[in-house]
C-alpha positions as protocol buffer text, in pm:
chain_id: "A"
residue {
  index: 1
  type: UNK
  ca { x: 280 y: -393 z: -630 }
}
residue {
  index: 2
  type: UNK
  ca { x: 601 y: -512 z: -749 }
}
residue {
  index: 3
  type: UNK
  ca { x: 946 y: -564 z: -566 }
}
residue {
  index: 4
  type: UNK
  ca { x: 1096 y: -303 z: -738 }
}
residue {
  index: 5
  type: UNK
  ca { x: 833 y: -31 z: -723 }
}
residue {
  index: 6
  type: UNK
  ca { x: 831 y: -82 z: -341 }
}
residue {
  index: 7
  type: UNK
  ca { x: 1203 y: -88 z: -282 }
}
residue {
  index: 8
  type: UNK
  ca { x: 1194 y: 282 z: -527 }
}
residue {
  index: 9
  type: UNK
  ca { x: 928 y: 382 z: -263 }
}
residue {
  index: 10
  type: UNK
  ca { x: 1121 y: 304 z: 26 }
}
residue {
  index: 11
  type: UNK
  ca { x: 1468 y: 486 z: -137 }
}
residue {
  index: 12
  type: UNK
  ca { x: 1214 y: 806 z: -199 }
}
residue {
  index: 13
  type: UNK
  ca { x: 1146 y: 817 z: 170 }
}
residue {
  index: 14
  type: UNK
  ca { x: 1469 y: 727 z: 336 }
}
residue {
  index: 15
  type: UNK
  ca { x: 1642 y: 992 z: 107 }
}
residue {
  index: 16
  type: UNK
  ca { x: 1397 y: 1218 z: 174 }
}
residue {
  index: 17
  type: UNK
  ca { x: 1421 y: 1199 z: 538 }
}
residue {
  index: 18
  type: UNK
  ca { x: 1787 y: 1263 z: 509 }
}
residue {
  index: 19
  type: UNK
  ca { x: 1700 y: 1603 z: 314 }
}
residue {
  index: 20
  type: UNK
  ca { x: 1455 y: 1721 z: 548 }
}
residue {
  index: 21
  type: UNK
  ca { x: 1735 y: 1664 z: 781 }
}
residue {
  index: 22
  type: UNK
  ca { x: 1939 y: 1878 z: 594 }
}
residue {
  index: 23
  type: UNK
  ca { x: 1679 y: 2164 z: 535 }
}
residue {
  index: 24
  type: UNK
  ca { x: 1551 y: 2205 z: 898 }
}
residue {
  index: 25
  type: UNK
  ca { x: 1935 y: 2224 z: 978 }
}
residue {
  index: 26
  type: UNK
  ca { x: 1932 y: 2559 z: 849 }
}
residue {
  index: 27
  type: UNK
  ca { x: 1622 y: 2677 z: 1032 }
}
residue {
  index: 28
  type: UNK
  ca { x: 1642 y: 2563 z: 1341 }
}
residue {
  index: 29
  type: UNK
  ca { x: 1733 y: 2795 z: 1629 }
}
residue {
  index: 30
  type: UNK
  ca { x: 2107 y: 2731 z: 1749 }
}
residue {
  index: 31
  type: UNK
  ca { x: 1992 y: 2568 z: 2101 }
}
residue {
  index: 32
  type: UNK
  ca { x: 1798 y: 2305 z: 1904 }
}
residue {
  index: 33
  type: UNK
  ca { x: 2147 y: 2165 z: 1787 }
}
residue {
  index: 34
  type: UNK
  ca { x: 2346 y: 2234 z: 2113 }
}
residue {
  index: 35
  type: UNK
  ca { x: 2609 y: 1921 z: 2231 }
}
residue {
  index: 36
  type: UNK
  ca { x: 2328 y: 1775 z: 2469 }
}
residue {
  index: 37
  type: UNK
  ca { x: 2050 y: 1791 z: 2214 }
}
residue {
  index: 38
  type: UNK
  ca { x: 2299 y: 1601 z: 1969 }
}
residue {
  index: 39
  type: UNK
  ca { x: 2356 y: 1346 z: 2204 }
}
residue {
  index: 40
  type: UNK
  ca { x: 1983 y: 1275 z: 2281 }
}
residue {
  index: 41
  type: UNK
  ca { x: 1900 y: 1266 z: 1918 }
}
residue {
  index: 42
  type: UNK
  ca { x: 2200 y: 1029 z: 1897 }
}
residue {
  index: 43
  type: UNK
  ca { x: 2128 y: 813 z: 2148 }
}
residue {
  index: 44
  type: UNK
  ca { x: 1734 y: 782 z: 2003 }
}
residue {
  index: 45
  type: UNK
  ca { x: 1860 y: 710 z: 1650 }
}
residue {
  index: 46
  type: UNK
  ca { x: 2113 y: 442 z: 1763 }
}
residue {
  index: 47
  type: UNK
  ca { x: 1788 y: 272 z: 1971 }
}
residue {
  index: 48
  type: UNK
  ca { x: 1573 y: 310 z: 1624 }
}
residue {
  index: 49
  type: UNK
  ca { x: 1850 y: 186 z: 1425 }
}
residue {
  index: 50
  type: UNK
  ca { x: 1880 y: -116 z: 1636 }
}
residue {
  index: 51
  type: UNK
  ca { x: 1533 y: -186 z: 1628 }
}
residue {
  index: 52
  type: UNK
  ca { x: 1464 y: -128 z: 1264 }
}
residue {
  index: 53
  type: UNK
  ca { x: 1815 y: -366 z: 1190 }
}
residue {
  index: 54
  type: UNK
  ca { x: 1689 y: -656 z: 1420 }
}
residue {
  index: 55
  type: UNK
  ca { x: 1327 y: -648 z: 1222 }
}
residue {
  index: 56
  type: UNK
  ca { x: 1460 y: -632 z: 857 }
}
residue {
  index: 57
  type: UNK
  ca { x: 1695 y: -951 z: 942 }
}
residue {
  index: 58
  type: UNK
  ca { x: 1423 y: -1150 z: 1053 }
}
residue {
  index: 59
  type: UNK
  ca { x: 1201 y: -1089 z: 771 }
}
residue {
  index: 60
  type: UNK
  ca { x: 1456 y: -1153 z: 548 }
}
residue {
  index: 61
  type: UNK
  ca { x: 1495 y: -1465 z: 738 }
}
residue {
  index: 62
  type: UNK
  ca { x: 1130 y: -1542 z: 711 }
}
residue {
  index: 63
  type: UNK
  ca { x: 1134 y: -1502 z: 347 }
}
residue {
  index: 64
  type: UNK
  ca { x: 1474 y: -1726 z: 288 }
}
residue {
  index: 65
  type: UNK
  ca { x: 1286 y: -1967 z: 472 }
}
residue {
  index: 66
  type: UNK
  ca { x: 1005 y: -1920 z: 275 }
}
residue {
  index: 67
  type: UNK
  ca { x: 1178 y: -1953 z: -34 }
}
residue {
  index: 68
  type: UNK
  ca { x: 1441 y: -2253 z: 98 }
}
residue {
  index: 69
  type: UNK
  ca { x: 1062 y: -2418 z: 173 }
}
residue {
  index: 70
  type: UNK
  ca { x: 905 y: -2397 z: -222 }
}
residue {
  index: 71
  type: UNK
  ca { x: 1260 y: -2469 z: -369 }
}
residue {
  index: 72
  type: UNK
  ca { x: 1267 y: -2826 z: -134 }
}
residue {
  index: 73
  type: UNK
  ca { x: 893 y: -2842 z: -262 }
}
residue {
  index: 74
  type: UNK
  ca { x: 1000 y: -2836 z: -616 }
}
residue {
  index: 75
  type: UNK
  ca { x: 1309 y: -3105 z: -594 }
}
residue {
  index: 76
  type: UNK
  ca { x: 1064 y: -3347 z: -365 }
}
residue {
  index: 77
  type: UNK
  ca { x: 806 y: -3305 z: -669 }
}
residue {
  index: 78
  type: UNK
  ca { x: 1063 y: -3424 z: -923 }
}
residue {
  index: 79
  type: UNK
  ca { x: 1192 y: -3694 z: -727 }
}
residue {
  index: 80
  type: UNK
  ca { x: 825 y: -3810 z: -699 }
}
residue {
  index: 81
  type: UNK
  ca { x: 794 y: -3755 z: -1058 }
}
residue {
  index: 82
  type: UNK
  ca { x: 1118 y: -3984 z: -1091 }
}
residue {
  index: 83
  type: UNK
  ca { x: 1044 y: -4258 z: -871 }
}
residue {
  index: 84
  type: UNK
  ca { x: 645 y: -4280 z: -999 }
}
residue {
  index: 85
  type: UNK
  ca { x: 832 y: -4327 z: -1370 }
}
residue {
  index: 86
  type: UNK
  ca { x: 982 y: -4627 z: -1223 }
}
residue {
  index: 87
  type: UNK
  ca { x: 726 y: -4802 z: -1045 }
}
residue {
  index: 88
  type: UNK
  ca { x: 507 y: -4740 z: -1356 }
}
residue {
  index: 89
  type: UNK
  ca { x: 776 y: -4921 z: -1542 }
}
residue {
  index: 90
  type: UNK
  ca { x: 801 y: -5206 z: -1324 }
}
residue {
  index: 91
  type: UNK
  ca { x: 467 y: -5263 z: -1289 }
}
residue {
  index: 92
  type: UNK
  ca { x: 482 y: -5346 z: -1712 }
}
residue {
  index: 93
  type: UNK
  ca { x: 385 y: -5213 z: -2046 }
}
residue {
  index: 94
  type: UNK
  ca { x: 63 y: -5133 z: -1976 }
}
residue {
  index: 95
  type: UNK
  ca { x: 142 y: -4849 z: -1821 }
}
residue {
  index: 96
  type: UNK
  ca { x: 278 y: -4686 z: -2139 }
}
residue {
  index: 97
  type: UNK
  ca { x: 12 y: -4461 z: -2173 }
}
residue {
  index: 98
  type: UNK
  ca { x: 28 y: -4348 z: -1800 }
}
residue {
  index: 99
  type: UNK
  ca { x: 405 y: -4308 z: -1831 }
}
residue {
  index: 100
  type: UNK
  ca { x: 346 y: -4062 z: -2162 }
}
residue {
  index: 101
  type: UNK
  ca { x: 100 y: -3878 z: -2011 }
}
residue {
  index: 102
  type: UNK
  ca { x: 352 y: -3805 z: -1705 }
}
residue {
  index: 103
  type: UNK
  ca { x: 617 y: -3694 z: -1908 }
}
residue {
  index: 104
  type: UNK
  ca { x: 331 y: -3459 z: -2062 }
}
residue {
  index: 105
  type: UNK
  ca { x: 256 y: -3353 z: -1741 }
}
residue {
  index: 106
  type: UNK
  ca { x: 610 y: -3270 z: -1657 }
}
residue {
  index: 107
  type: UNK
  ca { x: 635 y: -3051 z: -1986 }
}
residue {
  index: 108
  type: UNK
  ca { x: 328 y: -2847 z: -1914 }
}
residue {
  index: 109
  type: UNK
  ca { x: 409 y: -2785 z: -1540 }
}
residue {
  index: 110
  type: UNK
  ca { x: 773 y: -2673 z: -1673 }
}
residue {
  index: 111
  type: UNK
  ca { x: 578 y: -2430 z: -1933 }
}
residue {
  index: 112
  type: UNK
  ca { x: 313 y: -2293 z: -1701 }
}
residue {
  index: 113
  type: UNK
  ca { x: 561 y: -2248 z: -1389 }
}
residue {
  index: 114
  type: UNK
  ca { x: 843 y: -2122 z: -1552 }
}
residue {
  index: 115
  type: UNK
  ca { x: 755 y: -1974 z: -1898 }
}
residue {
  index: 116
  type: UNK
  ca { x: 957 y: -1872 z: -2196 }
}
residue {
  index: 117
  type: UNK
  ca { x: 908 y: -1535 z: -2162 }
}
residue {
  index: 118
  type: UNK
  ca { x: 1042 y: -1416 z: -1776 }
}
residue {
  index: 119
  type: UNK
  ca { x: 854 y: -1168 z: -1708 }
}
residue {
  index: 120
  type: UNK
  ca { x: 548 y: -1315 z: -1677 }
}
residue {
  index: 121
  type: UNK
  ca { x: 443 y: -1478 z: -1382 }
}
residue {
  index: 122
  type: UNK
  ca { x: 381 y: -1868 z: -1337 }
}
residue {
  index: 123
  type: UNK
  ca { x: 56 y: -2048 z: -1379 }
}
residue {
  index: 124
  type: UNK
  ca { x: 48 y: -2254 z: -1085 }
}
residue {
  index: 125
  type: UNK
  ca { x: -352 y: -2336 z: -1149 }
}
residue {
  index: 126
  type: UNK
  ca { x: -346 y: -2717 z: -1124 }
}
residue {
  index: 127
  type: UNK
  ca { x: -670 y: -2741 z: -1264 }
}
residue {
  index: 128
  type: UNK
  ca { x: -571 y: -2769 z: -1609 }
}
residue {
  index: 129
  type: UNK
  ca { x: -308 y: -2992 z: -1488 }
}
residue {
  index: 130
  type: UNK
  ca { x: -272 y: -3340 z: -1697 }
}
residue {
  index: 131
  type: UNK
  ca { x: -197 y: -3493 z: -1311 }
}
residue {
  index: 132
  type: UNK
  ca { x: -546 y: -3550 z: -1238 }
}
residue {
  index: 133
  type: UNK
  ca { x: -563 y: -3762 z: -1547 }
}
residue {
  index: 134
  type: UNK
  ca { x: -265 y: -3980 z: -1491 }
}
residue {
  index: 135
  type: UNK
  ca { x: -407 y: -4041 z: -1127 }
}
residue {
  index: 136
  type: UNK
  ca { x: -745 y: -4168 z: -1335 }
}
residue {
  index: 137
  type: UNK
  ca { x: -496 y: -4377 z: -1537 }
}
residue {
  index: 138
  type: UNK
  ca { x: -331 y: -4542 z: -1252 }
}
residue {
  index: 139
  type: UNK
  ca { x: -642 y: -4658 z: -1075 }
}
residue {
  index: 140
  type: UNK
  ca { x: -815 y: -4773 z: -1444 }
}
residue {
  index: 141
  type: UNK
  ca { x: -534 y: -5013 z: -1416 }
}
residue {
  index: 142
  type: UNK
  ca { x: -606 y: -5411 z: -1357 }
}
residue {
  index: 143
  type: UNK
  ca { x: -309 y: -5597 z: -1170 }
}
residue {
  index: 144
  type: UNK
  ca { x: -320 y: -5962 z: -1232 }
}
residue {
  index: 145
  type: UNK
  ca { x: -104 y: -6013 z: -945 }
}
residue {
  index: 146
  type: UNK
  ca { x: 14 y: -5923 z: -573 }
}
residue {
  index: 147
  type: UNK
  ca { x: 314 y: -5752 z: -698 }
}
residue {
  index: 148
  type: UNK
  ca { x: 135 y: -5515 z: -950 }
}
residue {
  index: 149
  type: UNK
  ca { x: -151 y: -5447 z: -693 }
}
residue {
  index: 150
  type: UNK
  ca { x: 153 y: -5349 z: -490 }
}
residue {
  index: 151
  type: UNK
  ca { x: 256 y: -5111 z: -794 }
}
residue {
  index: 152
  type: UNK
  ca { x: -30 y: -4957 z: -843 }
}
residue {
  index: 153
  type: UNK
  ca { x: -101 y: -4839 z: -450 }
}
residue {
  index: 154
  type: UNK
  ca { x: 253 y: -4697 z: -500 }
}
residue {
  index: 155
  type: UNK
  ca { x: 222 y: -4556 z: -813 }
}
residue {
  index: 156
  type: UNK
  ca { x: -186 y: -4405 z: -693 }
}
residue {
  index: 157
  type: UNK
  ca { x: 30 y: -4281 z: -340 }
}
residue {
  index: 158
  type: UNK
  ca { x: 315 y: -4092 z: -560 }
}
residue {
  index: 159
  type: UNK
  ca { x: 37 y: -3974 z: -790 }
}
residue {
  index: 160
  type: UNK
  ca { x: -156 y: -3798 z: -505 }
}
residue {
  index: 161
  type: UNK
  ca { x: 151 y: -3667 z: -411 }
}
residue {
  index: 162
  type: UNK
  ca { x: 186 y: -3431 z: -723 }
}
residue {
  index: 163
  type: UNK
  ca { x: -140 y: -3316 z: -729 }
}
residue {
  index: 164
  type: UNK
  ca { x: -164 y: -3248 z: -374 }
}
residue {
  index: 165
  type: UNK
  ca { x: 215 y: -3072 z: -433 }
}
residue {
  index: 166
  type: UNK
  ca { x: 75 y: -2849 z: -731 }
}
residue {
  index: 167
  type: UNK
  ca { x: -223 y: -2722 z: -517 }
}
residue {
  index: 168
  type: UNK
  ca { x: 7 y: -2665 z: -254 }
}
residue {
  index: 169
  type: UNK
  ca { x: 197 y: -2443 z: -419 }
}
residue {
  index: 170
  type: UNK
  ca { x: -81 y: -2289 z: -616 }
}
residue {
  index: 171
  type: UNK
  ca { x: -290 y: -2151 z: -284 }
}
residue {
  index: 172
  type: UNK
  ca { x: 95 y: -2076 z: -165 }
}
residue {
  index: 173
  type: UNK
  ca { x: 131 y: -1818 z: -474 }
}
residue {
  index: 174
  type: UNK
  ca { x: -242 y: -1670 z: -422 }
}
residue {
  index: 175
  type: UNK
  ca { x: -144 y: -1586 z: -87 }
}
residue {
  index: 176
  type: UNK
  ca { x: 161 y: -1399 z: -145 }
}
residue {
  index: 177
  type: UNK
  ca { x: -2 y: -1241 z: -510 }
}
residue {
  index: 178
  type: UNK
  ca { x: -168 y: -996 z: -251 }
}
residue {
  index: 179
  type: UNK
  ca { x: 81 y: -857 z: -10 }
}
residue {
  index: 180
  type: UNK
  ca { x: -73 y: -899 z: 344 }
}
residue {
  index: 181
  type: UNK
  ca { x: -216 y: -612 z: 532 }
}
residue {
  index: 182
  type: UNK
  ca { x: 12 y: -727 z: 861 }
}
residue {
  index: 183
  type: UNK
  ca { x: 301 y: -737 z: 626 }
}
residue {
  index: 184
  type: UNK
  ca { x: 228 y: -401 z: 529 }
}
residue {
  index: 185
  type: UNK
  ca { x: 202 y: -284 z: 872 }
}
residue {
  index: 186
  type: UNK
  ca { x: 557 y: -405 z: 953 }
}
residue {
  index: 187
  type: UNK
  ca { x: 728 y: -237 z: 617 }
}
residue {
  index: 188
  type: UNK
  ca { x: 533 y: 109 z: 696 }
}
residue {
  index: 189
  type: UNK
  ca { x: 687 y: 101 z: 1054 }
}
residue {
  index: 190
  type: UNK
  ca { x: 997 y: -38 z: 923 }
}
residue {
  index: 191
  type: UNK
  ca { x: 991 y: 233 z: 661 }
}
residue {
  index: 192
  type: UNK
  ca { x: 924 y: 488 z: 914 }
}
residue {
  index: 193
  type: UNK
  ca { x: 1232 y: 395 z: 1178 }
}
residue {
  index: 194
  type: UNK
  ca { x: 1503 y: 406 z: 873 }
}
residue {
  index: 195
  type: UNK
  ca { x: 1334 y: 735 z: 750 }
}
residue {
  index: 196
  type: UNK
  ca { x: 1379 y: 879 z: 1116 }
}
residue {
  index: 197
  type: UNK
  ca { x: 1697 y: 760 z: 1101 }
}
residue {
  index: 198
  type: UNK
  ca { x: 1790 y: 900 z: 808 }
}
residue {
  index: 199
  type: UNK
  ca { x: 1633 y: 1236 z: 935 }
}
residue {
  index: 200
  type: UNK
  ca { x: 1883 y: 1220 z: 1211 }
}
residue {
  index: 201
  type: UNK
  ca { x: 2163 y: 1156 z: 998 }
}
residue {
  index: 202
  type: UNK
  ca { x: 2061 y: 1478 z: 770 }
}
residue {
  index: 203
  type: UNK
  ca { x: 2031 y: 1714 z: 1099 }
}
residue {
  index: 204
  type: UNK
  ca { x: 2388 y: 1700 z: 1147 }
}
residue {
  index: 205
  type: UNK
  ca { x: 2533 y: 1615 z: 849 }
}
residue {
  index: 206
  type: UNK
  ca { x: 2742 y: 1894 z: 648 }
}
residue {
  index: 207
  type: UNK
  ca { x: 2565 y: 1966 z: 315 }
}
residue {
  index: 208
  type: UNK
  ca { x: 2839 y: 1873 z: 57 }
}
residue {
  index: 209
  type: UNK
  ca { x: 2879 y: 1596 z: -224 }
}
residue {
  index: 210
  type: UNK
  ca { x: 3060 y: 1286 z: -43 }
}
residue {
  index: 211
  type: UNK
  ca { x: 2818 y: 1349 z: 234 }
}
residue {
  index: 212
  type: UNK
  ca { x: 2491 y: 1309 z: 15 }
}
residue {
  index: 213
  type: UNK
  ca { x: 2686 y: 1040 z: -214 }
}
residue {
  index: 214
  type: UNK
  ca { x: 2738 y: 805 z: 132 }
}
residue {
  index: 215
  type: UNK
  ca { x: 2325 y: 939 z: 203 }
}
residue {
  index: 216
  type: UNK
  ca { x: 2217 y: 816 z: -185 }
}
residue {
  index: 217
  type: UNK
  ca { x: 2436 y: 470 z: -117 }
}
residue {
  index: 218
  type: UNK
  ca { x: 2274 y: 357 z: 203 }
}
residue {
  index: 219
  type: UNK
  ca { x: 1979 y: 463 z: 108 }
}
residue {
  index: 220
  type: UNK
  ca { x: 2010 y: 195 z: -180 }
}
residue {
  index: 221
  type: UNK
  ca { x: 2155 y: -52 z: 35 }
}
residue {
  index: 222
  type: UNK
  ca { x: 1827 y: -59 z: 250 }
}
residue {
  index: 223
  type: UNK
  ca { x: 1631 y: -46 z: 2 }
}
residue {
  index: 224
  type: UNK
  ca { x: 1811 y: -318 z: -151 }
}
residue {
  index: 225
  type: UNK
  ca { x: 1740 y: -519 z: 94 }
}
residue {
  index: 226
  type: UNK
  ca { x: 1352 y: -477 z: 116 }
}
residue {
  index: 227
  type: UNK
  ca { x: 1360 y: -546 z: -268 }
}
residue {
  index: 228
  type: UNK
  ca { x: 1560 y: -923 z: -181 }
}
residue {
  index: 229
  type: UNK
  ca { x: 1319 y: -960 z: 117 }
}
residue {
  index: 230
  type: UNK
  ca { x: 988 y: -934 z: -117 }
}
residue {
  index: 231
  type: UNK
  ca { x: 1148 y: -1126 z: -427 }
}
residue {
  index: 232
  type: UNK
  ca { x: 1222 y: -1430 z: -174 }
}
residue {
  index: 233
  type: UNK
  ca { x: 851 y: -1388 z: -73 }
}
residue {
  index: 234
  type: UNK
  ca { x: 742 y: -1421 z: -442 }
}
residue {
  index: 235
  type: UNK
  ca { x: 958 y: -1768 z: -549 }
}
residue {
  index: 236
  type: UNK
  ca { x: 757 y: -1787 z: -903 }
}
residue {
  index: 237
  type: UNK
  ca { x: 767 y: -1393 z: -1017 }
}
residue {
  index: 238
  type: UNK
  ca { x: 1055 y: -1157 z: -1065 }
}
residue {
  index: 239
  type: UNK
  ca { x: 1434 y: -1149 z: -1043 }
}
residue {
  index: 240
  type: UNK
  ca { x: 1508 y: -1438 z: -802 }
}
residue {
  index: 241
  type: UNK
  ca { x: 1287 y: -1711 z: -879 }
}
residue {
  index: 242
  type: UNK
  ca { x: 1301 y: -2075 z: -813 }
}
residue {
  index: 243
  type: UNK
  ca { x: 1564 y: -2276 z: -1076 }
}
residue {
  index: 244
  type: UNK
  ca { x: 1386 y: -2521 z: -1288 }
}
residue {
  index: 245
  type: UNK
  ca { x: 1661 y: -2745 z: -1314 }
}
residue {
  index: 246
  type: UNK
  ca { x: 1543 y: -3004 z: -1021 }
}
residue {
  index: 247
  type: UNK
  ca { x: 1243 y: -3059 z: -1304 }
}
residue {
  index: 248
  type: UNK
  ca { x: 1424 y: -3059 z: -1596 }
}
residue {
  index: 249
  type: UNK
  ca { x: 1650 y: -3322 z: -1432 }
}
residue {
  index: 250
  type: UNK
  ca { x: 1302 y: -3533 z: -1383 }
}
residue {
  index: 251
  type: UNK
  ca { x: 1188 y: -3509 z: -1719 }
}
residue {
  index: 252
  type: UNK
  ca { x: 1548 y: -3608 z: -1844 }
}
residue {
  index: 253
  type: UNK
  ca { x: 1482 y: -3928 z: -1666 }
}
residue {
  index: 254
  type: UNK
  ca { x: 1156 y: -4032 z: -1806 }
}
residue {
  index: 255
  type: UNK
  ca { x: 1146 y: -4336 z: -2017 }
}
residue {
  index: 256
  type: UNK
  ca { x: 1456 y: -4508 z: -1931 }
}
């Protein structure tokens, strides 16, 4: 399910919690809305509120974290990618062909991860990844000396490096392609604490147009802020998704 269709889910029950508020209001016997009953309600909704603000802050902590994690992921990849185009260099011109096929590399991990068209999602499968190859490259190679055998461990290290990177981040993106059945625990109760809250709000709340205006624009802001927390989970898919620039830097380097 997508960011957006859960954030419209979780606007449809907030909202509606404040209009059941609102309804049952106007059937509910007098004594059910005396001053002490308002207070106890009151004092429960403040406790809820506080509860269900302290859990939405650290999941949306969680998931910058989350995020902040791929994004260093992606600018340690390209200065891999940067400083294996060097060693490759050094090491002479026999490494021509490995130092082609990297920059080919870098182009088709730019194309699968972060296609032309945006709203598909990124192909993070590194099996049909040209790094495998290049790592074959690198240890076909035949230093004739102490310093190229000293290239080539470097260059093999950096090598392993991106492949072990791109599978990294491909069993990263399977695990957050299905949303987690603990994760969905945690929304439904979070879901349920801001709908009670919102219920509360609704039972005392006078039934005119700024009141349900202020009802419609907090409803939005929470469920703004579910739809942030589950597009940091997702780096690779949706609105907010991981800058390719850290790459494109890398493959402006190649060659030089």
């Amino acid at each position: 399910m997508s960011a957006m269709a859960i954030s419209w889910i979780v606007f449809a029950c907030v909202f509606g919690g404040a209009l059941l508020g609102m309804f049952l209001r106007a059937v509910l016997p007098d004594h059910h809305l005396s001053t002490d009953s308002k207070d106890i309600i009151k004092l429960g909704m403040g406790v809820i509120g506080t509860m269900a603000a302290i859990v939405l802050g650290l999941l949306i902590a969680a998931a910058q974290g989350s995020f902040r994690e791929q994004r260093s992921e992606i600018i340690q990849l390209s200065a891999n990618i940067i400083f294996l185009d060097r060693v490759l260099d050094n090491y002479g011109p026999e490494t021509k062909e490995a130092r082609d096929l990297l920059r080919s590399a870098v182009v088709q991990t730019l194309n699968q991860m972060w296609p032309e068209d945006s709203s598909q999602p990124a192909q993070l499968d590194p099996t049909a990844s040209k790094a495998e190859f290049l790592l074959d490259k690198i240890q076909a190679l035949s230093p004739q000396n102490e310093t190229q055998r000293s290239l080539q461990a470097q260059a093999q290290s950096l090598a392993f490096n991106l492949v072990q990177a791109r599978w990294l981040m491909f069993v990263q993106q399977q695990q957050v392609k299905s949303i987690p059945v603990p994760f969905l625990i945690v929304l439904a109760v979070l879901l349920f604490w801001f709908t009670t809250v919102f219920f509360g709000f609704g039972l005392f709340a006078p039934s005119n147009a700024t009141i349900i205006a202020i009802l419609v624009v907090s409803a939005l802001s929470i469920s703004g802020a579910i739809f942030l927390m589950v597009e940091l989970f997702q780096p690779f898919e949706g609105l907010l998704r991981i800058p390719s620039d850290p790459l494109r830097d890398a493959l402006a380097y190649l060659g030089r």
